[in-house]
C-alpha positions in Angstrom: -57.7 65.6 -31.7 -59.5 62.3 -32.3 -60.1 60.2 -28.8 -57.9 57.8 -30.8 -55.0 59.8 -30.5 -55.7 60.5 -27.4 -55.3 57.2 -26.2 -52.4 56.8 -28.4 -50.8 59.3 -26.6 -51.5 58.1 -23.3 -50.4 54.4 -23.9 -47.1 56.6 -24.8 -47.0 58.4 -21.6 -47.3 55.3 -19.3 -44.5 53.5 -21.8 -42.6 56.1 -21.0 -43.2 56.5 -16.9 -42.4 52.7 -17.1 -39.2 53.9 -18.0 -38.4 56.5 -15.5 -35.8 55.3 -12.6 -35.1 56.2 -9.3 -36.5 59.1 -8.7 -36.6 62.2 -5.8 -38.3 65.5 -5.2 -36.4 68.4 -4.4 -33.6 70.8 -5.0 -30.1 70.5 -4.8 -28.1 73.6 -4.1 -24.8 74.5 -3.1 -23.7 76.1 0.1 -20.9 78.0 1.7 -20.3 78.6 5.2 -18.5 80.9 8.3 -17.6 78.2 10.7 -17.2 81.5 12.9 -13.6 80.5 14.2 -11.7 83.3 15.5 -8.9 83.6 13.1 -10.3 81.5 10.3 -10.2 82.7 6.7 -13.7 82.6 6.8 -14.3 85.4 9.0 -12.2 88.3 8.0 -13.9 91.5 7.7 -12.1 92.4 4.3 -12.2 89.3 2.7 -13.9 86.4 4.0 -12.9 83.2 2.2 -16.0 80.8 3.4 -15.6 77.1 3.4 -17.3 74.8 0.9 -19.2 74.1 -1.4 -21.8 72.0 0.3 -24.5 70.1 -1.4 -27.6 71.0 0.4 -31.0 68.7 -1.0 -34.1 70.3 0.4 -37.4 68.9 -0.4 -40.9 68.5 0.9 -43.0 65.2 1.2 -46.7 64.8 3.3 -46.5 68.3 4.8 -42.9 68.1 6.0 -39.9 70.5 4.5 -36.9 68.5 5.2 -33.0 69.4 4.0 -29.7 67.2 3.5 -26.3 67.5 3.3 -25.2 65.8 0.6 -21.4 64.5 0.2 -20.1 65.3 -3.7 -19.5 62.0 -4.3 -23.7 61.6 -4.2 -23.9 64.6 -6.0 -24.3 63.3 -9.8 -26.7 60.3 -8.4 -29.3 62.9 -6.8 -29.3 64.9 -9.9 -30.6 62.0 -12.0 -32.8 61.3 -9.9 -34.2 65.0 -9.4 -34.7 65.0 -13.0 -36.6 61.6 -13.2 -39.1 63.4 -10.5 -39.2 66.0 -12.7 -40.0 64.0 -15.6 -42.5 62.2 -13.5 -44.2 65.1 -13.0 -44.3 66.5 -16.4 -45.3 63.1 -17.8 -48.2 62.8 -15.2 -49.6 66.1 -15.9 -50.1 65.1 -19.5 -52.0 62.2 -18.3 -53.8 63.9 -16.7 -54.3 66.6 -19.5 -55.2 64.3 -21.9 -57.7 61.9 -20.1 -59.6 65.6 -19.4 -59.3 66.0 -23.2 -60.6 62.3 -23.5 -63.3 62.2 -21.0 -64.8 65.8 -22.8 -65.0 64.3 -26.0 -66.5 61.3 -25.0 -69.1 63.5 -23.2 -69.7 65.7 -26.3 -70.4 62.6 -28.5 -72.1 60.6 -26.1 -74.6 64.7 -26.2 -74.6 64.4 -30.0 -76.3 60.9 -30.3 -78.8 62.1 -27.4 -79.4 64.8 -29.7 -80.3 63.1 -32.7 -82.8 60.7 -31.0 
């Protein structure tokens, strides 16, 4: 690839993180639970019927593992913006990716006219 290109494709890449919204880390999962109540559905030995589903969002962020409950309601909302962090990521990795790309191929030519002197 030509360090034109490159660039090309980089303009492209910040364009597009431009773009990205409100954005989160984590995962959202769903959750049942035994609220341990004698006599509760959720609790029978044959058949336990557990209560739920929960949204549960767990993430991490500087060092610290932290999980939410998260009302249904919300639900839709955090999953947009788990997939914006997501995108975020991907997006910055092939910054990343490509300025490596860039910064070799301005080394190898910068080499070549060293070379011919």
């Amino acid at each position: 690839m030509q360090p034109r290109q490159i660039e090309l494709r980089i303009k492209r890449i910040k364009r597009d993180l431009m773009k990205l919204g409100p954005m989160r880390p984590g995962a959202l999962s769903m959750q049942y639970a035994a609220c341990q109540k004698p006599g509760c559905a959720c609790v029978d030995p044959v058949k336990p019927k557990k209560h739920g589903p929960f949204y549960q969002l767990s993430y991490s962020h500087l060092g610290k593992s932290t999980t939410r409950f998260v009302r249904p309601n919300y639900a839709g909302q955090i999953k947009k913006e788990l997939a914006a962090y997501k995108r975020f990521r991907e997006l910055t990795q092939e910054w990343v990716t490509q300025e490596l790309a860039l910064s070799q191929l301005r080394l190898d030519l910068a080499r070549r006219k060293d070379d011919e002197k």
